[in-house]
KEKE-3310 file (N, C-alpha, C; in steps of 0.2 Angstrom, whole numbers, plus 5000, padded with zeros to 4 digits):
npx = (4883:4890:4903:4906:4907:4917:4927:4928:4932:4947:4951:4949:4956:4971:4973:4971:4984:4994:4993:4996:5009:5012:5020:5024:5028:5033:5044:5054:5068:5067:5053:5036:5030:5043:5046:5035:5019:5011:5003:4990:4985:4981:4989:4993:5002:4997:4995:4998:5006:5000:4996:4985:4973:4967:4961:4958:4969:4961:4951:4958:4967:4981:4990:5003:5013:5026:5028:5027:5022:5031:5041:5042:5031:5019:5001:4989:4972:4957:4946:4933:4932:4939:4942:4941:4950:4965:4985:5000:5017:5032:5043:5047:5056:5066:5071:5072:5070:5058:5046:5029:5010:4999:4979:4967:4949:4948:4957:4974:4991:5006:5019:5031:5042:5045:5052:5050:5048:5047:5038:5035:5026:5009:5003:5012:5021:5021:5026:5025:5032:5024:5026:5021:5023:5025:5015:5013:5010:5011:5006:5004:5002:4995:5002:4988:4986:4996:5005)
npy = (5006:4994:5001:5007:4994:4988:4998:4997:4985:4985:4994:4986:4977:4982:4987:4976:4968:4978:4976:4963:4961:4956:4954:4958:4945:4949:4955:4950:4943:4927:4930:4929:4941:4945:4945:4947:4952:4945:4947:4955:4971:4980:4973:4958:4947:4938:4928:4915:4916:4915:4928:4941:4949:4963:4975:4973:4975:4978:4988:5000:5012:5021:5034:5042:5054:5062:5074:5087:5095:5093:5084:5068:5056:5046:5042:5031:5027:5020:5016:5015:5022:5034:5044:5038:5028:5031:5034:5044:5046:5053:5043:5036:5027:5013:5005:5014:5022:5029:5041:5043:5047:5039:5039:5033:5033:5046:5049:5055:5045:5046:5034:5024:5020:5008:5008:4994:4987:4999:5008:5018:5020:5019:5006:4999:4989:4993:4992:4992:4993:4995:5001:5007:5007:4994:4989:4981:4982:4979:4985:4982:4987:4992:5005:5016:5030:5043:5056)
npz = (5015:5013:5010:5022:5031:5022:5027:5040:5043:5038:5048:5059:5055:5055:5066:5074:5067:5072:5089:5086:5079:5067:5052:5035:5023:5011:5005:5012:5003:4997:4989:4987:4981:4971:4958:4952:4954:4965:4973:4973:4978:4994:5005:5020:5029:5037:5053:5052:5042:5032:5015:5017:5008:5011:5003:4988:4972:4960:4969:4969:4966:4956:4955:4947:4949:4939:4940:4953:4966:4975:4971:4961:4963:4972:4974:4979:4979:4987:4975:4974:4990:4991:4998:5010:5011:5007:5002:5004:4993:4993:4989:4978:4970:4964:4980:4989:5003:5016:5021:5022:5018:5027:5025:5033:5032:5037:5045:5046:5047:5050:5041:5038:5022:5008:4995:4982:4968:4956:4944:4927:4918:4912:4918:4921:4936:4954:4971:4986:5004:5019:5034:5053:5070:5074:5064:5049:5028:5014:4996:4982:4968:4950:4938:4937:4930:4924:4926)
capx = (4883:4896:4910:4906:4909:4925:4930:4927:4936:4952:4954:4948:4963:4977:4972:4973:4990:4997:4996:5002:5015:5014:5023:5024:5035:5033:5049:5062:5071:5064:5047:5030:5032:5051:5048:5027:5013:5008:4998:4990:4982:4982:4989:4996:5006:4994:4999:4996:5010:4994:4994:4978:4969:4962:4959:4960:4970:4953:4949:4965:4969:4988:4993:5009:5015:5030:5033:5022:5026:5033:5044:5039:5024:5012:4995:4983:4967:4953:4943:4924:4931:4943:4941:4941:4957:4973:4993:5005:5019:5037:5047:5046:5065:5068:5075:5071:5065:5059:5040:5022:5004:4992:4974:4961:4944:4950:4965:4984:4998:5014:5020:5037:5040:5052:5050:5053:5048:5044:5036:5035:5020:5002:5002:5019:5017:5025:5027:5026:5031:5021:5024:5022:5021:5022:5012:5015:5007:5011:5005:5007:4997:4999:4999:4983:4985:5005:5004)
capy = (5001:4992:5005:5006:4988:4987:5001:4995:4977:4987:4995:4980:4972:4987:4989:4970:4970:4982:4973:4955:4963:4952:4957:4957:4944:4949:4961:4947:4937:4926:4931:4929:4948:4946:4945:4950:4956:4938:4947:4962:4977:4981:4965:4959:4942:4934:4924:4908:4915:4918:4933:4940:4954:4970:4978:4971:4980:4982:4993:5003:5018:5022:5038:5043:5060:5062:5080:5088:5102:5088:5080:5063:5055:5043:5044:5027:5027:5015:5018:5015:5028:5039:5049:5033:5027:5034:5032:5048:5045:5052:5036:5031:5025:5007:5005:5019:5023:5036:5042:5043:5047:5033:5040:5030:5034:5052:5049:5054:5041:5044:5028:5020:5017:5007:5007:4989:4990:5006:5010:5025:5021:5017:4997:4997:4989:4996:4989:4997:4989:5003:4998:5011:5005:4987:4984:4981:4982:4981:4990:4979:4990:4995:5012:5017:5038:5044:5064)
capz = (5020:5010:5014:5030:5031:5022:5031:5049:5042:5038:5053:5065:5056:5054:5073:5075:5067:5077:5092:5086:5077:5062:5045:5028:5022:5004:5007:5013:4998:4992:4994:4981:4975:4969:4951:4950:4962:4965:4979:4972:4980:4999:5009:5025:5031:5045:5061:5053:5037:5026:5016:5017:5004:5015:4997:4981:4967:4957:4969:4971:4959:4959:4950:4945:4948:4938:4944:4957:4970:4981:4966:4959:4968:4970:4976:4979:4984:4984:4970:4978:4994:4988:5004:5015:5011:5002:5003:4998:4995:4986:4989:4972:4967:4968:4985:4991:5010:5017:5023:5015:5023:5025:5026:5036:5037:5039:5049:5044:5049:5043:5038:5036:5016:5007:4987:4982:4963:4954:4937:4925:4915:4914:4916:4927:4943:4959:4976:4993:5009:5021:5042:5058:5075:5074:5058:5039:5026:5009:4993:4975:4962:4944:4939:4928:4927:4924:4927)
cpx = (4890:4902:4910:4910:4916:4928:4934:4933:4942:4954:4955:4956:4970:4977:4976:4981:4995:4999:4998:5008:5020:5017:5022:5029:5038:5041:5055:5063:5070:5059:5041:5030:5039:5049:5042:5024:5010:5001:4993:4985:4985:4982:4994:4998:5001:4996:5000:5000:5006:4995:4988:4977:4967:4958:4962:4965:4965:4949:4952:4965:4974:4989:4999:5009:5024:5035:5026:5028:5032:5042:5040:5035:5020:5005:4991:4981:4963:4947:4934:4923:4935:4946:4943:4949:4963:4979:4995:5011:5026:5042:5045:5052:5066:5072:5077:5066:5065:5050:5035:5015:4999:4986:4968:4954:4946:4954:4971:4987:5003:5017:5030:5036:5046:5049:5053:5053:5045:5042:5036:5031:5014:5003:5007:5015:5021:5023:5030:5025:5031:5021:5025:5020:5019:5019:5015:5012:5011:5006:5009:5000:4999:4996:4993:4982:4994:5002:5013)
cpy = (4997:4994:5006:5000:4987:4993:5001:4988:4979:4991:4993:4978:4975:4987:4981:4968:4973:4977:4966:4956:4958:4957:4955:4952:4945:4955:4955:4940:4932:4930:4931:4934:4950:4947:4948:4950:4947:4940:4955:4965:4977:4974:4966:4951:4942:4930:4916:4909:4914:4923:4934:4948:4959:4974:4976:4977:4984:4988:4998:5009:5020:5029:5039:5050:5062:5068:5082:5094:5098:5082:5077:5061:5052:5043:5037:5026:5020:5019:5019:5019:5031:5041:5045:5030:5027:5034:5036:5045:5047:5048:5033:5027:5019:5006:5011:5022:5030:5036:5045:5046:5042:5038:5036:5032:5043:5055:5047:5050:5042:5037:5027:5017:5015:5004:5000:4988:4996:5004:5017:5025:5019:5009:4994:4995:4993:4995:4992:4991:4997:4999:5006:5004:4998:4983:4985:4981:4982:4984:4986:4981:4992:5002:5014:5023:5040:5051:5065)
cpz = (5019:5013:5019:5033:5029:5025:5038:5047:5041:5045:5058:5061:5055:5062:5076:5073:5070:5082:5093:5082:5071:5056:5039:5023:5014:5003:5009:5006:5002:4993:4984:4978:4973:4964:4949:4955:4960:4970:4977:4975:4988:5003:5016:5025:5039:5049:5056:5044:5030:5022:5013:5014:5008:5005:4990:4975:4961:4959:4971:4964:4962:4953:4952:4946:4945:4940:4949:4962:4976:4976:4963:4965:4968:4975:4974:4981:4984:4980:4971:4985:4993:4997:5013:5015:5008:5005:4999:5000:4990:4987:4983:4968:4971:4975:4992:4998:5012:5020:5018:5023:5021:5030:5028:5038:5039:5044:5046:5048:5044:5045:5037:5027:5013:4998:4985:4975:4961:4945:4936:4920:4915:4914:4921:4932:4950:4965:4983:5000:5012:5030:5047:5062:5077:5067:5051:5035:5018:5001:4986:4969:4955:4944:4934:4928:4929:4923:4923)
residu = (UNK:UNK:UNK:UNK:UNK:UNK:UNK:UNK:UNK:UNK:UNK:UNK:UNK:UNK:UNK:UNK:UNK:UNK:UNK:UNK:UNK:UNK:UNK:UNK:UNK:UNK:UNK:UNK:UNK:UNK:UNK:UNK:UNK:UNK:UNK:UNK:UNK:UNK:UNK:UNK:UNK:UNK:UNK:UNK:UNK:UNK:UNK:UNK:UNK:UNK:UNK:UNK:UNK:UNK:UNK:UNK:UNK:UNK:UNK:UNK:UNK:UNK:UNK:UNK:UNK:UNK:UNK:UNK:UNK:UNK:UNK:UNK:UNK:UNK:UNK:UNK:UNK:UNK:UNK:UNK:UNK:UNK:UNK:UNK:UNK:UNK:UNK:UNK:UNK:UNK:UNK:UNK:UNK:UNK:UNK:UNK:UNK:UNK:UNK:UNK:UNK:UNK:UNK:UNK:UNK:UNK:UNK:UNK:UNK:UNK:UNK:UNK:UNK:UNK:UNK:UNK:UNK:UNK:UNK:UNK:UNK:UNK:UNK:UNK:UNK:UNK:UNK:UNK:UNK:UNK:UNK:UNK:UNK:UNK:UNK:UNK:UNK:UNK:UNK:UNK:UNK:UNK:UNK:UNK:UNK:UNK:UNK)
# end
């Protein structure tokens, strides 16, 4: 019931996002994740310049793929749904844009992805601003499996 729960509550507010077409400000200099994830796991910047938690980094699992059929790679799910919600993605090079898939609940979105910090071992952190269609999201995890 749980998962159900936070499931339905990420997609009333990715949904919600969408059409107020709020952002993430963690991405424009200055901003609270310049130096360290001050915001970690799955967040988003609210109307009111809040940013607000959708998934903590506790329950976020980021692997690393350092080679994979696709190249480098990463892969974070949430650790309690796997299945419910994952981000691939090979935008892994600081500074680096380009496209990822955000899995909802069973539904593909390709995603806008813009690597902001990257890492290369277990403990590293890396930082993903992730927007389609209006909304944003970003993506401040550490890595804790390096393939």
């Amino acid at each position: 019931m749980k998962t159900v729960k936070n499931i339905l509550t990420i997609a009333v507010v990715l949904v919600a996002t969408l059409f107020i077409g709020t952002s993430c400000d963690n991405d424009n200099a200055p901003s609270p994740n310049d130096t360290q994830c001050n915001y970690q796991g799955l967040t988003f910047l609210d109307t009111a310049s809040n940013t607000q938690t959708l998934i903590p980094e506790t329950d976020l699992t980021t692997d690393f793929f350092a080679t994979s059929s696709n190249g480098p790679e990463v892969e974070i799910y949430q650790t309690s749904a796997p299945g419910d919600m994952n981000f691939v993605t090979t935008v892994v090079t600081q500074g680096a844009t380009g496209t990822g898939t955000l899995n909802i609940n069973g539904n593909n979105y390709t995603v806008n992805v813009t690597c902001q910090r990257t890492g290369g071992a277990v403990g590293d952190e890396m930082r993903f601003d992730v927007s389609a269609s209006g909304i944003e999201v970003e993506f401040c995890v550490v890595i804790d499996t390096y393939h």
